[in-house]
C-alpha positions as CSV (number, residue, x, y, z in Angstrom):
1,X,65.7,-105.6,-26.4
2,X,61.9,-105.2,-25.7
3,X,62.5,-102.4,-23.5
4,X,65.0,-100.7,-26.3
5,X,61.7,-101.3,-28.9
6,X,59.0,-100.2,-26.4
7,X,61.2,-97.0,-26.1
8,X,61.6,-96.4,-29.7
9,X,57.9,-96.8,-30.4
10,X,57.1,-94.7,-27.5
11,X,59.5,-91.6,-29.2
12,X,57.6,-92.3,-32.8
13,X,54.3,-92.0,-31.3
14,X,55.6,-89.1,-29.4
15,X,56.8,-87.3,-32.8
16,X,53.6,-88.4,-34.2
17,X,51.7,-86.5,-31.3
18,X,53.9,-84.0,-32.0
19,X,53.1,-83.5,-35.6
20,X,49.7,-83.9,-35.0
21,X,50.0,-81.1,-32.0
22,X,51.6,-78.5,-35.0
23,X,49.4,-78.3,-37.6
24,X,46.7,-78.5,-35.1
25,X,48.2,-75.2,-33.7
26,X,49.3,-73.7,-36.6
27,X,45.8,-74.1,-38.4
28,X,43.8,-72.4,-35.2
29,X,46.9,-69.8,-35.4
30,X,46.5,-68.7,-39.0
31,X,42.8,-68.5,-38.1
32,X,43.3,-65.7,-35.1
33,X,46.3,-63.9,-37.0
34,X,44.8,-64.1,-40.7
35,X,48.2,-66.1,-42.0
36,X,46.6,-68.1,-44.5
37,X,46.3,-67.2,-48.2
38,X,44.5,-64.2,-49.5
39,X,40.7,-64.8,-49.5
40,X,37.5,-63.7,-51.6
41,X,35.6,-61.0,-50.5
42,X,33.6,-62.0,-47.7
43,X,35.5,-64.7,-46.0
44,X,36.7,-63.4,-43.2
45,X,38.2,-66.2,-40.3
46,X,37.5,-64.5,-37.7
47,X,36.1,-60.9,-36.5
48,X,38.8,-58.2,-35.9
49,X,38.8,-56.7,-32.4
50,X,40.1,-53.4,-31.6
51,X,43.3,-53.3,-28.7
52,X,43.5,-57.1,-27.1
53,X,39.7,-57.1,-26.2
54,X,37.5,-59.5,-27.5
55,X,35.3,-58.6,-30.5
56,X,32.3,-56.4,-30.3
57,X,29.0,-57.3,-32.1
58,X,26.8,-54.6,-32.1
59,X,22.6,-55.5,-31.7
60,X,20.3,-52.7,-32.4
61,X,16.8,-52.9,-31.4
62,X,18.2,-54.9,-28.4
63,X,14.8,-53.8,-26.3
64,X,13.1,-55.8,-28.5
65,X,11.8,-59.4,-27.8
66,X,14.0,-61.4,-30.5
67,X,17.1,-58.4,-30.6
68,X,17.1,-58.6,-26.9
69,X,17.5,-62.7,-27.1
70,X,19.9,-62.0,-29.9
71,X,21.9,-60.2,-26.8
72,X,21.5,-63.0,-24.6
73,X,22.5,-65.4,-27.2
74,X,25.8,-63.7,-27.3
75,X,26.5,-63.2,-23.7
76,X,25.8,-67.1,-22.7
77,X,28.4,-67.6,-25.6
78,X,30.8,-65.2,-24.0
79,X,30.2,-66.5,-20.6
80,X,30.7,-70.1,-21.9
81,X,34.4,-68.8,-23.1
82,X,33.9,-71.8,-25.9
83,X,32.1,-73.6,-28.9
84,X,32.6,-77.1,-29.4
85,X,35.8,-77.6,-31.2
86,X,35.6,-78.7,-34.8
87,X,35.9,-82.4,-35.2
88,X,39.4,-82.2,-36.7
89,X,40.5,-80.7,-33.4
90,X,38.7,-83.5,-31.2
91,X,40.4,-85.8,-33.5
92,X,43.9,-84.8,-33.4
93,X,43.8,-83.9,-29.4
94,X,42.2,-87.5,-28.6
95,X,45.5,-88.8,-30.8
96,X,47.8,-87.2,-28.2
97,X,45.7,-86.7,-24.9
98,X,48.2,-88.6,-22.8
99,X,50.2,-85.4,-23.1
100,X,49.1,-83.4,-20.1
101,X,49.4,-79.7,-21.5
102,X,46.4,-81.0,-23.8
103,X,43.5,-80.5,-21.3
104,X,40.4,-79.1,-21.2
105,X,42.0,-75.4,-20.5
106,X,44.0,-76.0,-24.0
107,X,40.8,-76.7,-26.0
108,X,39.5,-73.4,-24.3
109,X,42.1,-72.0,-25.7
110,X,42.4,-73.5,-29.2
111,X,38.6,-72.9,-29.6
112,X,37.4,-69.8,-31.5
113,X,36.4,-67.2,-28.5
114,X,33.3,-65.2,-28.8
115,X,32.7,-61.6,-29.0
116,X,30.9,-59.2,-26.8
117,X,27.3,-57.9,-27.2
118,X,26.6,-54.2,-27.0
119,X,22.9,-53.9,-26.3
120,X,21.6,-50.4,-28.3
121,X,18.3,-49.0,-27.8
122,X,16.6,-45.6,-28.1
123,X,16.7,-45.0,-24.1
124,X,20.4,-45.8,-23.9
125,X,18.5,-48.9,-21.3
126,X,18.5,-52.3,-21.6
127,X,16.0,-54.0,-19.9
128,X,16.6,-58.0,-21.2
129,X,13.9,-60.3,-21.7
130,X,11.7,-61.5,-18.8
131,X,13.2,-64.1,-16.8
132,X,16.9,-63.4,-18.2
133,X,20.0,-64.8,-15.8
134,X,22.3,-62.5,-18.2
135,X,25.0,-60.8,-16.4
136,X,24.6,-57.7,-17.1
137,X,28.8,-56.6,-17.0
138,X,28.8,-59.0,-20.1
139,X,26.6,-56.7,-22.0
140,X,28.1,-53.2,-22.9
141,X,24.7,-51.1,-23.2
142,X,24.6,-47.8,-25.0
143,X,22.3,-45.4,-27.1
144,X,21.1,-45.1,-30.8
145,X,18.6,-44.0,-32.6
146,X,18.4,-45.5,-35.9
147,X,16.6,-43.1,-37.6
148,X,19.5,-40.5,-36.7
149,X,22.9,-41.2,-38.8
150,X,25.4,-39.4,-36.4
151,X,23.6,-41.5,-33.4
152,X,24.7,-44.4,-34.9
153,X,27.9,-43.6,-36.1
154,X,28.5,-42.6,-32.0
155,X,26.9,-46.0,-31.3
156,X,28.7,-48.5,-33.5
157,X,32.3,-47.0,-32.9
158,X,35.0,-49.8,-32.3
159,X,32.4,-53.1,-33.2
160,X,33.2,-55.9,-35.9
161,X,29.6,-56.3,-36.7
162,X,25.9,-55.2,-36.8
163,X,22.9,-56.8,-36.4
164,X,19.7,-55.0,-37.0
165,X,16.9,-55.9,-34.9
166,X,14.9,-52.7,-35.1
167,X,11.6,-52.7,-36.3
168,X,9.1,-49.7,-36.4
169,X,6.7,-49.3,-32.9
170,X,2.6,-49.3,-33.8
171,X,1.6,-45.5,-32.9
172,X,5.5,-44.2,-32.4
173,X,7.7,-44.8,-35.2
174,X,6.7,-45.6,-38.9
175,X,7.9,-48.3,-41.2
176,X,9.6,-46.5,-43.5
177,X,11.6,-44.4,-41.1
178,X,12.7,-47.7,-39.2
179,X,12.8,-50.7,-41.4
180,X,13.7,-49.2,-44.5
181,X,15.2,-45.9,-43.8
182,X,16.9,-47.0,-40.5
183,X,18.3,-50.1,-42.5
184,X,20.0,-47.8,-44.8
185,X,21.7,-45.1,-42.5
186,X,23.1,-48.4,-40.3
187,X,24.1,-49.9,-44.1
188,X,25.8,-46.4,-44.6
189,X,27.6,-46.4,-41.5
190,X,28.8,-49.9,-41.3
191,X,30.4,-49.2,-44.8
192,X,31.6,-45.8,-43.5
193,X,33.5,-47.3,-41.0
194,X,34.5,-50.8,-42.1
195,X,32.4,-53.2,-40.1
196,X,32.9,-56.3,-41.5
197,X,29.5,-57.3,-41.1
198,X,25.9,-56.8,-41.1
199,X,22.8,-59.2,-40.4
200,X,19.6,-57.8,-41.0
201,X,16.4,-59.0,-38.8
202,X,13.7,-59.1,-41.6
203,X,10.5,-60.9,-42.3
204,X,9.5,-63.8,-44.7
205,X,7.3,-62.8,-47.9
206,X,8.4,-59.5,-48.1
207,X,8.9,-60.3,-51.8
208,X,4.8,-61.6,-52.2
209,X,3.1,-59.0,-50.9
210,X,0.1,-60.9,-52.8
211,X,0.3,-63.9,-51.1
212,X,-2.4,-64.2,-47.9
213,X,0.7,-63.4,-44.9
214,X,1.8,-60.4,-47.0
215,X,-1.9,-58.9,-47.7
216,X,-2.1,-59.2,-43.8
217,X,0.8,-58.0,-42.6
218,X,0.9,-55.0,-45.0
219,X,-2.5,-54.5,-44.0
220,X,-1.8,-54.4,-40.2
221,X,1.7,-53.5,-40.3
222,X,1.0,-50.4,-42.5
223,X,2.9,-51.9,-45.6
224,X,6.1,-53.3,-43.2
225,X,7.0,-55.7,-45.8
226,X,7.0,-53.4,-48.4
227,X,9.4,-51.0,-46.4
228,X,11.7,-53.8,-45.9
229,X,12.1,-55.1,-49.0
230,X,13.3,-51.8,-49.8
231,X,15.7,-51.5,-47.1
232,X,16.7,-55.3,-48.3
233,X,17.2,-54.1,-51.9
234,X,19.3,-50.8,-50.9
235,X,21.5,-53.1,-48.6
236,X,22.4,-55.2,-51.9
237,X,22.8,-52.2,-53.5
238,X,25.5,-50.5,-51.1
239,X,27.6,-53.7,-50.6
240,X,28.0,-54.7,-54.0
241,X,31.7,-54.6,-54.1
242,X,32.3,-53.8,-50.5
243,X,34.6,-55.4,-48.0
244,X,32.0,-55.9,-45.7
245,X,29.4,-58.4,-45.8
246,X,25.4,-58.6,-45.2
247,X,23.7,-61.4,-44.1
248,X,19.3,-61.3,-44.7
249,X,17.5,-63.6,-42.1
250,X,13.6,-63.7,-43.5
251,X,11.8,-65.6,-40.3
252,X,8.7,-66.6,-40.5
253,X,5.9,-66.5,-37.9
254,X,8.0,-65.6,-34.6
255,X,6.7,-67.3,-31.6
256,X,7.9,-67.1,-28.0
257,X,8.3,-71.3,-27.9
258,X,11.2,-72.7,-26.4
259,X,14.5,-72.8,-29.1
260,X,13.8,-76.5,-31.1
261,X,17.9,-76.4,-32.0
262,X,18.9,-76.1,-35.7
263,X,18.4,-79.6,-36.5
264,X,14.7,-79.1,-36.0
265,X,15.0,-75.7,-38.4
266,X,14.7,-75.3,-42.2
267,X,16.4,-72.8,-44.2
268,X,14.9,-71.7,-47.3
269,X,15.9,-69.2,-50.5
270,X,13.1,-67.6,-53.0
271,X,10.4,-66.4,-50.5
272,X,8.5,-69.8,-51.7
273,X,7.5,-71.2,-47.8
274,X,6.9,-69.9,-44.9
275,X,6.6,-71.3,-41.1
276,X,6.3,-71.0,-37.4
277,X,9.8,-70.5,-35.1
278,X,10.8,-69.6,-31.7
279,X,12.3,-66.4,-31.3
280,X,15.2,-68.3,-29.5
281,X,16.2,-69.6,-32.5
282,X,16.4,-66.8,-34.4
283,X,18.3,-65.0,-32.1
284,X,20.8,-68.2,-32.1
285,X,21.3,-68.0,-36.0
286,X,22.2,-64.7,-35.8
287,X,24.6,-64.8,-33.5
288,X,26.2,-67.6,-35.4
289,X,26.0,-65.2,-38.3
290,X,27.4,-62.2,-36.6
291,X,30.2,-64.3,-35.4
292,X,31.2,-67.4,-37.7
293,X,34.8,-67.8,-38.2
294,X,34.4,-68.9,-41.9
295,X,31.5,-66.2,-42.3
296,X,29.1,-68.8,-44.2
297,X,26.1,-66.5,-44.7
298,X,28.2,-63.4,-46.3
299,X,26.0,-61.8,-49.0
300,X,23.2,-64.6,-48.9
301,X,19.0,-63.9,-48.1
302,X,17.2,-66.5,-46.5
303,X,14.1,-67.3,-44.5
304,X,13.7,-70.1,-41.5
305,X,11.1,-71.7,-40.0
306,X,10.4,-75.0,-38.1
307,X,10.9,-78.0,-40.8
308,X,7.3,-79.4,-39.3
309,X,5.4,-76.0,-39.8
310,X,6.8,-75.2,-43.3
311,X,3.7,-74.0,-45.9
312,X,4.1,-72.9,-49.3
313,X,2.8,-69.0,-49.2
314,X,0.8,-70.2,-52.3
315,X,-0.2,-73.5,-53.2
316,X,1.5,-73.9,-56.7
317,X,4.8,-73.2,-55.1
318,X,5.0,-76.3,-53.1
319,X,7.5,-78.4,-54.5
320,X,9.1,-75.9,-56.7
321,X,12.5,-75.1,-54.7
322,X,15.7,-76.3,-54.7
323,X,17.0,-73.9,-52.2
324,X,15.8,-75.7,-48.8
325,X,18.5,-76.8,-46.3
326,X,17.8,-78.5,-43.0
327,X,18.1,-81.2,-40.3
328,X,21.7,-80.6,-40.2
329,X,23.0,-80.1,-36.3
330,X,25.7,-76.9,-37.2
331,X,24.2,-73.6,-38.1
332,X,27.7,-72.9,-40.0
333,X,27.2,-76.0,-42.1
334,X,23.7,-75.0,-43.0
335,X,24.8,-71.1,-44.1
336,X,27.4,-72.4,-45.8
337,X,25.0,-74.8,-47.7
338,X,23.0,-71.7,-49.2
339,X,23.7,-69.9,-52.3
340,X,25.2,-66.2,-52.6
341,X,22.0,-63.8,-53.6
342,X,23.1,-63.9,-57.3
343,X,23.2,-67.7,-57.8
344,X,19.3,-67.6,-56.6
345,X,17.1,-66.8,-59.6
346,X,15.1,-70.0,-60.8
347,X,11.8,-69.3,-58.4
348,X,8.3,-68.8,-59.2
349,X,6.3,-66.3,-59.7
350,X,2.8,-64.7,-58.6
351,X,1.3,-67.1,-61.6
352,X,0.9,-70.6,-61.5
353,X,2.6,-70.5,-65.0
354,X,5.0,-68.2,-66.2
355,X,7.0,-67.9,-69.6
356,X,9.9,-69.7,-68.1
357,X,7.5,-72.9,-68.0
358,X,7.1,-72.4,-71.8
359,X,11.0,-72.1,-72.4
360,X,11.9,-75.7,-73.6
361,X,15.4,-75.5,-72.1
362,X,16.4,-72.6,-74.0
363,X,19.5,-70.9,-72.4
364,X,19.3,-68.6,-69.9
365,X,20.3,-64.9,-70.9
């Protein structure tokens, strides 16, 4: 009689494992194959890959010191052959890991797998950044010239998504060929040949050029910021109503630190605050960007910094922002905490006071 009950229990437990087992499968299935209910625009699962390869991500500007770590990022992902599985998964495979098929290898397999970087630079070389243990047959490496629109519709052939590390070279290239006018012919292409997505390397207070860090970096950078806020609006411009998606990362002061991890980083909406952050990290939310699964950041502008180093850029904007997310461990869970570019309005201006402060809680037309 006990051995007829210890039987019976083990077969329920072994149903329940089952069960568990199934949806667990069919969830991550309808992930990889799309077989889950039609979505808005912008929330693509999981990047398409052409033929049974794994998805290409595209980096321009990958000579660069953050596009190249962007590169880098990518390849220690592809290397790695994993993320951690989501907490759901861990749950439901702890449930039945007495089964042996549920081992390590399965949760390799279950887990979302990563797509590869193709490095493009003007030489058609990729030279990494110093120190880097990248294998290099993890890194496709090929040519474009951003300023040229045929170049990078050569370049970008066969890749799920974009990101735009480019920026223009003191004495060789000029801001508005490169940052704003490079911007745009990748924008064009992308849409040209439906790349789901496209994450743009900018700059924090490109929209207050009057603020101290603008006035200098316009000064020294012969008006940068104001070429890539035009490239930025133009970008808006193009997708509106597209397929494809953009994603705007604004960093602050980039600095060549060791990565702090995204619990130590703040995101931040409005061009109100700016801060110090390691390249590294940078490079690390756009990758997570370029390759979410849930595609958190589609159509959304933000800037990032260290949460210890955040400044307003002018003093009567501290406090006035609702728009800061931070010391949260996922980089998905903080995108997805920001707000699409059209549900961010409510910021200050170059005054201290504005007519909105005079409003009295009159509707907003």
């Amino acid at each position: 009689s006990i051995c007829l009950q210890f039987t019976m229990k083990m077969r329920m437990w072994d149903q329940f494992a089952s069960m568990c087992l199934a949806v667990v499968t069919c969830t991550i299935g309808c992930a990889f194959t799309g077989g889950m209910p039609p979505r808005q625009r912008g929330e693509h699962l999981v990047l398409k890959a052409e033929g049974a390869g794994r998805p290409v991500v595209a980096v321009l500007g990958a000579n660069g010191r953050t596009g190249s770590m962007i590169v880098e990022e990518m390849a220690d992902e592809m290397k790695d052959g994993t993320r951690t599985p989501t907490l759901v998964l861990r749950w439901c495979c702890a449930l039945i890991n007495y089964k042996a098929f549920l081992d390590a290898k399965v949760l390799k397999a279950l887990a979302r797998s990563p797509a590869k970087p193709r490095a493009l630079t003007r030489s058609g070389k990729w030279k990494g950044s110093e120190g880097s243990k990248v294998n290099r047959e993890d890194v496709e490496v090929g040519q474009a010239d951003v300023t040229d629109s045929g170049s990078l519709a050569l370049a970008l052939a066969g890749v799920s998504a974009v990101v735009f590390a480019a920026a223009y070279s003191r004495g060789k290239t000029e801001p508005k060929d490169v940052d704003n006018g490079g911007l745009v012919k990748c924008a064009k292409v992308v849409l040209e040949k439906g790349i789901e997505r496209l994450v743009v390397v900018s700059s924090a207070s490109v929209t207050r050029p009057y603020a101290p860090v603008g006035v200098l970096l316009n000064t020294i950078g012969s008006g940068v910021l104001s070429e890539k806020l035009k490239g930025e609006e133009k970008v808006k411009e193009l997708f509106e109503n597209a397929e494809s998606t953009y994603t705007i990362v604004r960093p602050g002061g980039l600095t060549m630190d060791p990565p702090v991890g995204f619990a130590e980083l703040q995101f931040n909406q409005g061009d109100t605050y700016v801060g110090n952050v390691p390249r590294a990290d940078v490079a690390a939310v756009c990758a997570v960007a370029a390759t979410d699964p849930l595609n958190s950041g589609a159509n959304k502008t933000f800037e990032m910094f260290k949460a210890r180093t955040r400044e307003p850029l002018l003093p009567w904007y501290r406090g006035k922002t609702r728009y800061v997310v931070g010391n949260i461990r996922d980089c998905s869970a903080m995108l997805a905490r920001l707000r699409p570019d059209k549900e961010v309005y409510d910021v200050p201006g170059m005054l201290p006071i504005s007519l909105a402060d005079f409003a009295l809680g009159w509707a907003r037309k």
